[in-house]
C-alpha positions, 0 to 999 in steps of 0.5 A, a space after each residue: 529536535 530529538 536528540 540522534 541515537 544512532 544509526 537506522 533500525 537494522 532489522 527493518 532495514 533487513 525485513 524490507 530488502 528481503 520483501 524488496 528481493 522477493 518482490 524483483 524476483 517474482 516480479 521476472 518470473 511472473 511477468 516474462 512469458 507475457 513481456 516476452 508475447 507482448 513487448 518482445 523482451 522477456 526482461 522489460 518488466 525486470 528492468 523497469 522494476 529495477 530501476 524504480 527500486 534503485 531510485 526509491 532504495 536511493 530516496 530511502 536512504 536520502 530521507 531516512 538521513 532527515 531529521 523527521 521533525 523538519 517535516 512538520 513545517 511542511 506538511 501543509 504544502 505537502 498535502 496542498 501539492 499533492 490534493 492538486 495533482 489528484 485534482 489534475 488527473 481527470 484533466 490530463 491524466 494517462 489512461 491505463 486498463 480503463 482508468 485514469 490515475 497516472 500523471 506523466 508520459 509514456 515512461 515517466 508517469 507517476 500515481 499521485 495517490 501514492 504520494 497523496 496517502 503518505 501526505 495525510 499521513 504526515 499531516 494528520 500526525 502533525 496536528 494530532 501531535 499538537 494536541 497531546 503536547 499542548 494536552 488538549 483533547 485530542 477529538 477536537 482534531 477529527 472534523 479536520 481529519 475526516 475533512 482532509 480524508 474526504 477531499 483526498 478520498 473523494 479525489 482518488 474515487 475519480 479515478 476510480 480507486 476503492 481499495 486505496 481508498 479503503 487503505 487510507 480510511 482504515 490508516 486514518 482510524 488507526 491513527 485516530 486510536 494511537 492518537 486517543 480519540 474516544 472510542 464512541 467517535 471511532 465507532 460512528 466514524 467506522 460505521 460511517 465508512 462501512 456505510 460509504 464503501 457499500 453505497 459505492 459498492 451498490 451504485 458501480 454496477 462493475 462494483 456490484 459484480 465483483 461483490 457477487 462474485 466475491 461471494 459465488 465466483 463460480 456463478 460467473 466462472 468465465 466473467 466476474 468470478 474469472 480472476 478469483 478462480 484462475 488466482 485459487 488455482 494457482 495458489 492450490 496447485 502450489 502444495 506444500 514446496 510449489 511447482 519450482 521458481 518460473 514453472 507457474 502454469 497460471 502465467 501462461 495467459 490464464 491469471 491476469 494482473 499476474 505480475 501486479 495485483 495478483 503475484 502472490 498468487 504467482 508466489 503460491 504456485 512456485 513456491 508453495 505453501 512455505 514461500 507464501 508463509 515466508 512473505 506473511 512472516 516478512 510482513 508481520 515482522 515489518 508490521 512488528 518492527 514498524 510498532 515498535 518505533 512507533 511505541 519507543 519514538 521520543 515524541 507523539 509525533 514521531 510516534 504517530 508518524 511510524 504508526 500510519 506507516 506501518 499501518 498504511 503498509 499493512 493495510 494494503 498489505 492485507 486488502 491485496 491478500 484477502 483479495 487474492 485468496 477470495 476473502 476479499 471482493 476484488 479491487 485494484 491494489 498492489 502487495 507493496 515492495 513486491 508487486 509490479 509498479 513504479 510509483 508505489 514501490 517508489 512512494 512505499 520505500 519513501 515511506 520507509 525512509 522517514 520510518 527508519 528516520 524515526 528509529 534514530 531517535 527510537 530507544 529500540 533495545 
């Protein structure tokens, strides 16, 4: 057990709450036009937000008192627990917007991919782990990964659900780098995925329209490119400074998924390009932060742990953002802490947790 250094890395700690503000804010103001249309209460997406934050701020602070070491004893039932609940959702499974990835009823419903791609990460750590501390090769340990990746990926495509997907493959790799596998297996593996995310572009025709609409949005203004231009608009209206905070005339019905997977779009138009640097800054110093206890932590463990992460974070992250600025084809994956959704917002500061735990032990100065 790592020896404990002192208290929880401030600066992350500090980094997150800003992005989590930031998040509840726009949240409100993206969100109250249509909460007020469609629900009869301007504040229902506010209170829901709020109160999934205080109950992952408080599984945060739970699991950051947690020596991280302990979990390695658990995170062969942890990844078991969570394949089952993915296995689980097409049977009995809450629909929403024509898919199927919430476990629950009504209030109480949860996406069991946000706990699944926090259990790979914490079980493809452990076993890469134990091949640095017993110096053995650590490519012996990559039939096992990408095993475990295609049972979970293959599982949350059911769903369907690429861009976690995605998040997840590209965590998994970087992984596999920090790790030390050779270079020539990350080749084939990277060029094995590429391959696999065109294949299920090409064979989902609703796939196939957003790639081509991905790369012409205005050969389909008022169809598959709708979500991409409606979403550039309000960005490019934002200016400099932005339209003020709650003057976004996107909101009014013409962005979907405003207070979801497309709120930066939202933060662009209020609150202009500086705001948007603002939150690109607040992701790169996570991003910073993050890489530093994972460079400073004492073990490989510990290590590897707050590199998949921070990476897994990231990744979703920059897939959400290119998404919303047309660099990306479109696909459902929210900007973690910021925008609207329970269990992601719950599992991310989960995460969180258990990184801030590692900083403990990290020699950050």
């Amino acid at each position: 057990m790592p020896v404990r250094r002192g208290a929880p890395d401030f600066i992350l700690f500090a980094l997150v709450l800003a992005l989590l503000s930031v998040g509840i804010i726009m949240v409100f103001s993206s969100s109250a036009v249509a909460a007020a249309q469609d629900i009869g209460d301007p504040y229902y997406y506010l209170k829901r937000q709020l109160l999934w934050a205080l109950l992952g701020l408080s599984g945060m602070v739970v699991v950051m008192n947690i020596d991280y070491a302990r979990y390695k004893g658990y995170v062969d039932w942890f990844l078991l627990g969570s394949i089952v609940l993915l296995a689980l959702v097409p049977l009995i499974g809450y629909e929403s917007k024509g898919a199927v990835r919430s476990l629950g009823v009504g209030f109480l419903t949860f996406q069991p991919s946000e706990l699944a791609k926090l259990a790979v990460v914490m079980y493809l750590s452990r076993n890469f782990s134990r091949y640095l501390v017993r110096n053995q090769p650590v490519d012996k340990g990559i039939i096992s990964a990408l095993a475990v990746l295609g049972i979970v990926a293959g599982l949350i495509m059911t769903q369907p659900d690429l861009g976690t997907t995605v998040a997840l493959a590209g965590t998994t790799i970087i992984l596999m780098v920090a790790a030390g596998v050779r270079f020539i297996y990350l080749g084939l593996i990277a060029l094995g995925g590429l391959a696999g995310v065109a294949a299920l572009i090409y064979l989902a025709p609703y796939r196939m329209k957003r790639f081509l609409a991905f790369l012409d949005p205005w050969s389909d203004p008022l169809g598959g490119g709708f979500q991409v231009i409606q979403s550039l608009l309000a960005l490019g209206s934002g200016g400099l400074f932005g339209l003020g905070l709650g003057a976004s005339r996107q909101k009014f019905f013409y962005l979907p998924e405003r207070h979801t997977d497309f709120i930066f779009a939202i933060i662009g138009e209020e609150l202009g390009f500086l705001g948007a640097l603002l939150v690109l800054l607040l992701f790169f110093g996570f991003l910073w932060r993050g890489y530093k206890i994972a460079i400073t932590a004492p073990d490989s463990f510990g290590s590897l742990v707050a590199v998949g992460i921070t990476s897994l974070i990231a990744f979703q992250a920059l897939i959400n953002l290119g998404v919303v600025t047309g660099s990306l084809p479109v696909t459902g994956i929210t900007l973690p802490f910021i925008s609207y959704g329970g269990s992601s917002l719950f599992f991310t500061l989960i995460g969180v947790g258990v990184l801030l735990n590692v900083s403990r032990y990290a020699n950050l100065k």
